[in-house]
N, C-alpha and C positions, 0 to 999 in steps of 0.2 A: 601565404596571405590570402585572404578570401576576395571576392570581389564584393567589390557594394554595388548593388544593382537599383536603382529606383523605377518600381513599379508603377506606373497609373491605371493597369488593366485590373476590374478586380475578376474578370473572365480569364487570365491567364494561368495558362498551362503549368507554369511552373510554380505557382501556392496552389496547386492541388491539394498538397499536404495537408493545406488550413482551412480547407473548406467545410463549412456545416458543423462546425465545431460543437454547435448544439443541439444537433440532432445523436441522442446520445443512442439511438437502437443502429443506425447507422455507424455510427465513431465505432462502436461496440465490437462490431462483427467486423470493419475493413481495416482496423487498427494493426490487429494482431496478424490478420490474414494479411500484410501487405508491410508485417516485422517493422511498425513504426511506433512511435508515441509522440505525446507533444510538452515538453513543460513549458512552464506559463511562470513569469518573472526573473528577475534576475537572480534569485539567490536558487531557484531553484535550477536553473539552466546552469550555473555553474555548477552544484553541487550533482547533477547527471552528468557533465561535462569532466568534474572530479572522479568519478565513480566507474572513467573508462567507457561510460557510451559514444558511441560513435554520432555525430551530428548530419543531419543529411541536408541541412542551410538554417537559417533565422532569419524572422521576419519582425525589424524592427521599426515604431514608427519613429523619427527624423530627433527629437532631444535624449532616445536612449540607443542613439550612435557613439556617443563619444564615452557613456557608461560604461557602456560594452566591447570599447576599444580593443580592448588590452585581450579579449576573448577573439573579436574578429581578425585583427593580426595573427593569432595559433592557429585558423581554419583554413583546411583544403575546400570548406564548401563554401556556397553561396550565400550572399546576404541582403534580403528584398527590406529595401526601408521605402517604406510607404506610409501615407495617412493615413489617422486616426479616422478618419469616415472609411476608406477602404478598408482599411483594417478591419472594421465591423462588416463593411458588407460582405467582407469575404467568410467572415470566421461565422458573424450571424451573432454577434454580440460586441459591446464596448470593451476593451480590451485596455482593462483601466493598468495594468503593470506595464502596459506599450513594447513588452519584448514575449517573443513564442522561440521556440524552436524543436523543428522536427530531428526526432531521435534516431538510433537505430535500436531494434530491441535486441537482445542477448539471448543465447538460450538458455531454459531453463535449466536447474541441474535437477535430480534426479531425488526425490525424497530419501530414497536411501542413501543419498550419497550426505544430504543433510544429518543425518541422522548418525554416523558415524560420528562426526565430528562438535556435537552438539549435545547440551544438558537442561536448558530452556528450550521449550520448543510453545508456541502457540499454534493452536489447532482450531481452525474457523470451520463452523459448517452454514451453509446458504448464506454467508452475509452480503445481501446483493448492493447495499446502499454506499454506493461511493465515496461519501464524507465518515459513514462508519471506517469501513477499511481504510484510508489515509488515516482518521484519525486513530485505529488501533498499531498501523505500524509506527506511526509518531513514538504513541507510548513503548510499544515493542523497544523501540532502538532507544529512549532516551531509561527506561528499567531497567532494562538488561538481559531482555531475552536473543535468545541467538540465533531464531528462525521461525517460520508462518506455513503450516502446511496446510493449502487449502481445497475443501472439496471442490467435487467439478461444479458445481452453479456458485461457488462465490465469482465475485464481481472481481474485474481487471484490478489490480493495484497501479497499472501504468496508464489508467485512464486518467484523464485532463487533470478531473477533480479529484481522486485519489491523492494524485502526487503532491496537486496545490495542497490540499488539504494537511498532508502528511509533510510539507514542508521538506520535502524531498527525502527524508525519510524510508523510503520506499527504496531507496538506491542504495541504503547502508545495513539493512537487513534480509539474508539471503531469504529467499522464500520458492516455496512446489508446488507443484497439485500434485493430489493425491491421485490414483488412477480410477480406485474406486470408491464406493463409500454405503455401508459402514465398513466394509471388510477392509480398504487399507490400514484402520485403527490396530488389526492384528500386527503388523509388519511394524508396526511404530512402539507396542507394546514387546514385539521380538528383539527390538533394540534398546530394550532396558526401561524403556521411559514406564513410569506411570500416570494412568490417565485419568485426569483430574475431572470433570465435566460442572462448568460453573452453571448453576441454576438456581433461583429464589426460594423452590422447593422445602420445604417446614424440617424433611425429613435428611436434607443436605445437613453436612458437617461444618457449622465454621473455619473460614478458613484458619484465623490463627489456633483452634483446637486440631486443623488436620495439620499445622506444619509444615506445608508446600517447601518451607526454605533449607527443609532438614534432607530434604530424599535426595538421593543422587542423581536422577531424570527425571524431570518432570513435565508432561506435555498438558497445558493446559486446553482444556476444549471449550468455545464459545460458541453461541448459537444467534441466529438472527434475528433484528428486534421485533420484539413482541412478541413472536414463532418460540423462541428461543431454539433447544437443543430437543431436535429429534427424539423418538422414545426407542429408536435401534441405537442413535448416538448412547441416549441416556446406559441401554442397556450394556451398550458396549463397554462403558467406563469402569475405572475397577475402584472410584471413590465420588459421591456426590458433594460439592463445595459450595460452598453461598456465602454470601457478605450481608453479616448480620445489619438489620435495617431499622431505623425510628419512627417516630412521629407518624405511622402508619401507612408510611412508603414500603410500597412492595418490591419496588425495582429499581433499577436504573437504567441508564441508556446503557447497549451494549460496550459504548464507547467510553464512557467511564467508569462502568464495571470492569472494561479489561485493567484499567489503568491501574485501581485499586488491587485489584487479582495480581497483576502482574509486580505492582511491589509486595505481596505477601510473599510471590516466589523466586524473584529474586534472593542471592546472596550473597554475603558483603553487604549490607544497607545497615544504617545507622541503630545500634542497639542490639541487633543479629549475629550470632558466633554458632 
């Protein structure tokens, strides 16, 4: 059983872990480097707690004690319940869910090792924007794709807003980095996939005329908003795809371009054999 500790210091050593919560170039860099994360609520703290991460305490304020009972009775860690004014002074924001807790992070596995065992794959390149990536693993895991390989400048998926975002999502779809880029695309293309590369482009293929739902590996590639998909990405792909558009919309958010994409290549979905 944990302890419950009530905090009034918000200089204490021991929420180090929740410190600056909004300083996102800092969280950035000492997150990873120091194999922590943080989620934020209760549905998502359970669902990282579900998902086999390891908890290194929680910091809850004083009416989502008895919430989170039945969680703090399973814990060998620690549990700071503090005020909602400390709360913020410590994190450096209102902490409107009233429950954090600091994670341990996992390692990752190995793109190749995804890739053995997988027929869906999402392939991000720079998608630095936090609320993109939570919200594309969202759609990832509720479609039906069965992993995320990401180049080296996409952004944490275990960062704050990632995970809130992704509604913990992020815990239920395996995901890598790629080592390099564009040249990891060869090694993902050596394991059968084919690679899709979603773009607005006139000269892209619709996707229901390319059929994403018929191939046997399909690694869908996505690019960052606005930037979209690199022109070594572009060239690396071995089909150009796009979602035909109306009313003289050119685009969409990345995030709801995957969404769509991603049920084209799904399958199993309703109408689809």
């Amino acid at each position: 059983m944990a302890d419950l500790i009530t905090v009034e210091d918000p200089d204490d050593p021991r929420l180090r872990d929740y410190t600056g919560l909004t300083d996102v170039e800092l969280r950035r860099k000492r997150e990873p480097a120091e194999g922590l994360f943080i989620a934020e609520g209760e549905k998502v703290i359970r669902r990282a707690k579900g998902a086999g991460y390891e908890m290194r305490s929680m910091l809850l304020s004083a009416k989502w004690v008895d919430v989170m009972r039945d969680v703090i009775d399973e814990l060998p860690a620690p549990v700071y319940a503090v005020s909602p004014e400390l709360a913020e002074q410590v994190t450096g924001y209102h902490v409107h869910r009233g429950a954090l807790a600091s994670m341990q992070r996992k390692p990752l596995p190995a793109a190749a090792e995804l890739l053995q065992t997988t027929r869906r794959v999402v392939v991000m390149e720079s998608v630095n924007d936090h609320t993109n990536i939570g919200a594309i693993f969202r759609s990832a895991a509720a479609l039906g794709m069965d992993a995320v390989l990401l180049s080296p400048d996409c952004a944490d998926p275990l960062y704050r807003r990632s995970v809130k975002v992704s509604m913990g999502a992020v815990f239920s779809v395996p995901y890598a980095r790629l080592d390099s880029w564009p040249r990891s695309l060869e090694s993902v293309r050596e394991a059968g996939f084919s690679l899709l590369a979603l773009t607005p482009d006139e000269k892209a293929k619709p996707l229901d005329e390319a059929a994403p739902h018929t191939m046997n590996r399909v690694a869908l590639m996505l690019g960052a908003e606005g930037d979209g998909l690199s022109t070594q990405a572009l060239v690396a792909a071995d089909e150009w795809v796009r979602i035909p558009m109306s009313h003289g919309v050119d685009s969409l958010n990345v995030g709801a371009a995957a969404a769509v994409a991603f049920y084209a290549v799904a399958t199993g979905r309703p109408g689809v054999r």
